[in-house]
C-alpha positions in Angstrom: 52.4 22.5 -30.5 52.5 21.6 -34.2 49.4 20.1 -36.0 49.8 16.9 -35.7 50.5 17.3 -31.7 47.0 19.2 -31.7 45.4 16.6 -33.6 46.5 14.2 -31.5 45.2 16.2 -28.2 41.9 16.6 -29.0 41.1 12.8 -29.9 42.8 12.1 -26.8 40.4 14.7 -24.8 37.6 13.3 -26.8 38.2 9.8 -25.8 38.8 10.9 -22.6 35.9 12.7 -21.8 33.6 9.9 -23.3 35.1 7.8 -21.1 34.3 9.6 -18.2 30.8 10.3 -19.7 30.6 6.5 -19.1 32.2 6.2 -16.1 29.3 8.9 -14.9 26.4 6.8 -16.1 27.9 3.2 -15.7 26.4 3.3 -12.2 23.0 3.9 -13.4 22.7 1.3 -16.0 24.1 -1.1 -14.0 21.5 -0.7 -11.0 18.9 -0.4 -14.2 20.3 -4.1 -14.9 20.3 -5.7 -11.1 16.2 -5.6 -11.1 15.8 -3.2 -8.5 13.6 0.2 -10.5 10.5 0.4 -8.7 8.0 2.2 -11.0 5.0 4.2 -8.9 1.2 3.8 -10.6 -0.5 7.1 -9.2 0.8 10.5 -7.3 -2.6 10.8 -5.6 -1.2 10.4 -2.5 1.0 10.7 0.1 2.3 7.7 0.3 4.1 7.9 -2.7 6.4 10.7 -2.3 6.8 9.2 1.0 7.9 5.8 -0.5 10.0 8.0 -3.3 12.1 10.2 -0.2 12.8 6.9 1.7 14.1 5.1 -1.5 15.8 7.6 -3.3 17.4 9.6 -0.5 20.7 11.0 -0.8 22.0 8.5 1.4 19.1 5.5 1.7 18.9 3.1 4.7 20.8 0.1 3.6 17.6 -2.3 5.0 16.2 -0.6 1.2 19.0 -3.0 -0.6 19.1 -0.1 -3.7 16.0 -0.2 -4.5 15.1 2.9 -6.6 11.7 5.1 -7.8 13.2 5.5 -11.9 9.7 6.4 -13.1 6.1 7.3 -12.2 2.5 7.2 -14.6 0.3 9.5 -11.9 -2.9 9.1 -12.7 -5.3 8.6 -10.7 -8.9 9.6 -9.9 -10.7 12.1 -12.4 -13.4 12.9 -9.6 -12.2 12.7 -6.2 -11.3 16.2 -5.7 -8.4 15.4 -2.6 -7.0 13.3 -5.0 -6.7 15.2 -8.8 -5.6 18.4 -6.8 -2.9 16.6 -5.5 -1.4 15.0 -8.3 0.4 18.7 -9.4 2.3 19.0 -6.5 3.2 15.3 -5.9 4.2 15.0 -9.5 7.0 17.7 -8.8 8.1 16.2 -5.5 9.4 12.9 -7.4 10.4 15.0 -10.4 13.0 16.4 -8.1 14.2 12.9 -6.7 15.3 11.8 -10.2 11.7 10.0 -11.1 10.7 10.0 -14.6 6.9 11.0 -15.4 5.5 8.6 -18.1 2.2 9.0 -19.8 1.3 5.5 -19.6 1.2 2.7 -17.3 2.6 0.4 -20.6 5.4 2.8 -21.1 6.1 2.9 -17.3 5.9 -1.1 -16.9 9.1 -1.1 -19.6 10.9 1.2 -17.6 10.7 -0.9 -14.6 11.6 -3.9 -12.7 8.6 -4.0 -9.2 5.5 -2.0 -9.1 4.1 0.4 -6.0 0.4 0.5 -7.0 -0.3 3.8 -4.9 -3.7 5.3 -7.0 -6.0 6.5 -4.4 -9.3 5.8 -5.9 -9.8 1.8 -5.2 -11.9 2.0 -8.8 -9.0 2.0 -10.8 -7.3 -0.5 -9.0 -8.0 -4.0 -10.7 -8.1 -2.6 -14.8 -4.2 -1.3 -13.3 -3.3 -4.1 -11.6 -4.3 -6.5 -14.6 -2.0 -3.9 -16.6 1.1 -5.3 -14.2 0.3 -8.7 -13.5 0.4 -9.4 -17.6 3.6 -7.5 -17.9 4.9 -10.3 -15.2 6.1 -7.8 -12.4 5.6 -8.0 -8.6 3.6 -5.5 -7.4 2.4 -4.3 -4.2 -1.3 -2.4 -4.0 -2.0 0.4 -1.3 -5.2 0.5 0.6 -7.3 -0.1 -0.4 -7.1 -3.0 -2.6 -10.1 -2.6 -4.4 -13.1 -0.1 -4.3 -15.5 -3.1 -3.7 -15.8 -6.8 -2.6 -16.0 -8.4 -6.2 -12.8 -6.3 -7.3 -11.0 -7.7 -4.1 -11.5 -11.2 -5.2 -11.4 -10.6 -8.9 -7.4 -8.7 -8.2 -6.5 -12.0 -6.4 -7.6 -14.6 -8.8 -6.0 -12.8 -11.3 -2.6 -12.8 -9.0 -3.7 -16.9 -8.5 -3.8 -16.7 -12.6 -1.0 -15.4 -13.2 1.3 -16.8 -10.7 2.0 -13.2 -9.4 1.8 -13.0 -5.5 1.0 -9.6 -4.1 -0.4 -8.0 -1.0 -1.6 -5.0 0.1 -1.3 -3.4 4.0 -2.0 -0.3 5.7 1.1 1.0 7.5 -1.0 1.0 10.7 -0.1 -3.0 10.4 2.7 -2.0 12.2 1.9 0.7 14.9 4.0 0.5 17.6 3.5 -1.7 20.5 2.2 -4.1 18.6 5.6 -5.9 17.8 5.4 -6.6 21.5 1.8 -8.5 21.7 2.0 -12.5 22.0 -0.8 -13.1 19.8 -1.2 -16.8 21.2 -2.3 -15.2 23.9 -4.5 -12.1 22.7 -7.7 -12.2 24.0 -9.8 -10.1 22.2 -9.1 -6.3 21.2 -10.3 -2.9 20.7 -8.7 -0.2 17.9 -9.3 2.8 16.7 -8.9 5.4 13.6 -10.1 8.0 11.5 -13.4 7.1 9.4 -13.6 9.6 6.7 -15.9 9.1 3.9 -15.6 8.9 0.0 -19.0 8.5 -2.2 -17.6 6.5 -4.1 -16.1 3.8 -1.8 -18.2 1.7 0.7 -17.7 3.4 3.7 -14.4 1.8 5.8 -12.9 1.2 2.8 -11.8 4.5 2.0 -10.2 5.4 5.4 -11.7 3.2 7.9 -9.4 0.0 6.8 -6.8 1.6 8.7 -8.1 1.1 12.1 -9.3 -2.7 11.1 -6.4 -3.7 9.7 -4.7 -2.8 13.2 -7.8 -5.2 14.6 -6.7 -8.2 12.2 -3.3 -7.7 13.0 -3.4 -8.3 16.4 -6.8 -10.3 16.3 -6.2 -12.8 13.0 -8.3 -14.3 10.5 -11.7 -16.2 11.7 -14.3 -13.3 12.5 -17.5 -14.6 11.8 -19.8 -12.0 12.2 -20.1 -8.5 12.8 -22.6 -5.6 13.9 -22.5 -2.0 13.8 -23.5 1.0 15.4 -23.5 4.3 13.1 -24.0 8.0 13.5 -22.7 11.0 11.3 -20.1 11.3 13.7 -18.6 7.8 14.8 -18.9 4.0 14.0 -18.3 1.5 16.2 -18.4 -2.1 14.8 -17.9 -5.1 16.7 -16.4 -8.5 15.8 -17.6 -11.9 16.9 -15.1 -14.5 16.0 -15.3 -18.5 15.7 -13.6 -19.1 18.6 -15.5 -16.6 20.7 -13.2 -14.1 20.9 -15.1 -10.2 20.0 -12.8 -7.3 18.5 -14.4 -3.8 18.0 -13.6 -1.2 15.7 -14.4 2.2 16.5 -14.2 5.1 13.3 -14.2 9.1 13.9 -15.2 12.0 11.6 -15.0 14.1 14.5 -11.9 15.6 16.9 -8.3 15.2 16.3 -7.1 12.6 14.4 -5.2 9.7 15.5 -5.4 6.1 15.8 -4.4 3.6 18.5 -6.0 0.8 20.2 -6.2 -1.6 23.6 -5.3 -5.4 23.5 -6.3 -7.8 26.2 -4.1 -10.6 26.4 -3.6 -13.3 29.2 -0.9 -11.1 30.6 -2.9 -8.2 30.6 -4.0 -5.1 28.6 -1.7 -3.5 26.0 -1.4 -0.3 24.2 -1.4 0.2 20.9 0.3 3.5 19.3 1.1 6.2 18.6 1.8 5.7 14.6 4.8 4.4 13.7 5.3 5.9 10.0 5.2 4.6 6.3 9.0 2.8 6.8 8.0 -0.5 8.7 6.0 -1.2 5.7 8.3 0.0 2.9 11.1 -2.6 5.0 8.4 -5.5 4.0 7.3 -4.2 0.8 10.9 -4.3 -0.4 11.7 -8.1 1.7 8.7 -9.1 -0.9 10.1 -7.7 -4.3 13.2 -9.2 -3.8 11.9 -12.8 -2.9 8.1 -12.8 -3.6 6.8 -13.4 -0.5 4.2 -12.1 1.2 3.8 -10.8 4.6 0.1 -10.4 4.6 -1.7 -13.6 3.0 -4.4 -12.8 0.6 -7.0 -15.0 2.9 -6.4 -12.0 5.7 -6.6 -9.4 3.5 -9.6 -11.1 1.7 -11.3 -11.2 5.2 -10.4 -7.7 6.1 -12.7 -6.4 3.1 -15.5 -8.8 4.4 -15.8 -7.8 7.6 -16.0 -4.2 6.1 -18.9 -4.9 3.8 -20.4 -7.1 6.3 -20.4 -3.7 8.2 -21.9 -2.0 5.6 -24.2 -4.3 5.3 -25.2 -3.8 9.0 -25.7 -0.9 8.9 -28.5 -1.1 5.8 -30.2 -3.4 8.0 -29.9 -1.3 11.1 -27.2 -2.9 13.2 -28.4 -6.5 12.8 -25.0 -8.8 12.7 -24.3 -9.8 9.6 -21.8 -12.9 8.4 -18.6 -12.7 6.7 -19.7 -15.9 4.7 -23.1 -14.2 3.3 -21.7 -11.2 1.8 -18.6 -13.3 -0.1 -21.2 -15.4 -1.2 -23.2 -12.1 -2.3 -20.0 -10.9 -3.7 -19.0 -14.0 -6.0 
């Protein structure tokens, strides 16, 4: 081959190979153009290497429509123990699914297209969700949405402010049997869960909102008042709503783990459980980023945190019902 032949070869190869250097990444910047990166605030928890498997799987269900975890800030609590020693590990997990770590929720929010708000520690939540709702992104916020009843209200007048709808759920929203239930016809209905508790959340909203938002879904909005019975071991808080209609919650700290729940409906009593996983809920969560609407209105999910601090609130005063109306008033 003379020199010229040579010369000729290696530009060819060249061009070539930056072709198929292209070719490789043309996929990527063309899914970074369709609006589908998903960016994760906090690897606290694990719900968001759950949500980062489901999505970025070798071969994702199609019901995820591409969506894709393409970076991750994880921070998170500085003094809830279960949640900074997690952080480590969690932060590899999505490391090895193609996530980039960011040191910033700025730098992450120009990386991304949707926003899982996963932090663990409710604290955080509204000075990282006002972070999002200026940069203009959809976002949805794990339980809890807030670590108290004014940050609750504050998160959804700013989403009212800025136009932004969001919602937040616990996937026990969708435990199974409870696709099943007619909830014309529920008559009133009693669930169950874990109860852990955090010192610095009001008690049910730590660990307890699982088992009530499995209450509201069945039950619906109007409770009026509620009541509570407490011991180290077990709370059991019952619901009285404007119709008439009671639901009870009952919380463990003690015995296995495991939620569930009975519904009584005109056609008769229904079980609720066992737990159906994190995927009925990431199905939603992505049906709301691609068309902004929500699946749990802020007026339930406002109500859900009321009847929780209306049980706290019980509980100070002994078991003595307390309205949902007086503590948002008390809140505002």
């Amino acid at each position: 081959m003379d020199s010229f032949d040579r010369r000729h070869f290696i530009k060819t190869a060249v061009i070539t190979g930056v072709g198929l250097q292209f070719a490789d990444i043309l996929p990527t910047l063309a899914h970074q153009a369709n609006g589908k990166r998903v960016g994760i605030i906090g690897l606290d928890t694990s719900h968001s290497t759950a949500f980062a498997k489901a999505l970025n799987a070798a071969n994702p269900d199609p019901v995820y429509d591409g969506y894709k975890v393409v970076a991750a800030y994880p921070h998170g609590s500085k003094d809830i123990e279960s949640s900074v020693s997690r952080i480590p590990a969690y932060t590899e997990e999505v490391k090895k699914l193609g996530v980039e770590i960011v040191g910033s929720i700025k730098d992450l929010l120009s990386k991304v297209d949707v926003v899982l708000l996963e932090t663990n520690d409710g604290r955080l939540h509204l000075q990282q969700a006002l972070e999002v709702f200026k940069a203009g992104k959809r976002m949805f916020i794990d339980k809890p949405v807030a670590a108290s009843m004014k940050d609750v209200l504050a998160i959804y007048d700013a989403s009212k402010k800025y136009n932004i709808p969001i919602f937040s759920a616990s996937s026990l929203r969708y435990i199974k049997g409870i696709e099943a239930i007619d909830k014309k016809k529920v008559l009133g209905a009693d669930t169950y869960s874990p109860a852990t508790l955090e010192k610095t959340h009001p008690d049910f909203f730590w660990y307890g909102i699982h088992g009530v938002e499995t209450l509201y879904t069945v039950m619906g909005t109007g409770c009026k008042s509620v009541s509570r019975v407490s011991t180290p071991d077990t709370d059991i808080v019952v619901g009285v709503w404007a119709d008439g209609r009671t639901g009870t919650f009952r919380g463990t700290r003690t015995g296995k783990h495991d939620y569930g729940g009975t519904v009584f409906t005109q056609d008769g009593n229904k079980i609720l459980g066992p737990y159906a996983g994190y995927e009925p809920l990431l199905v939603d969560i992505i049906k709301y980023f691609k068309t902004g609407e929500v699946p749990v209105t802020p007026e339930e999910t406002i109500e859900i945190f009321a009847f929780m601090e209306a049980a706290d609130e019980s509980k100070r005063q002994g078991g003595k019902s307390v309205t949902l109306e007086s503590v948002m008033k008390a809140s505002k």
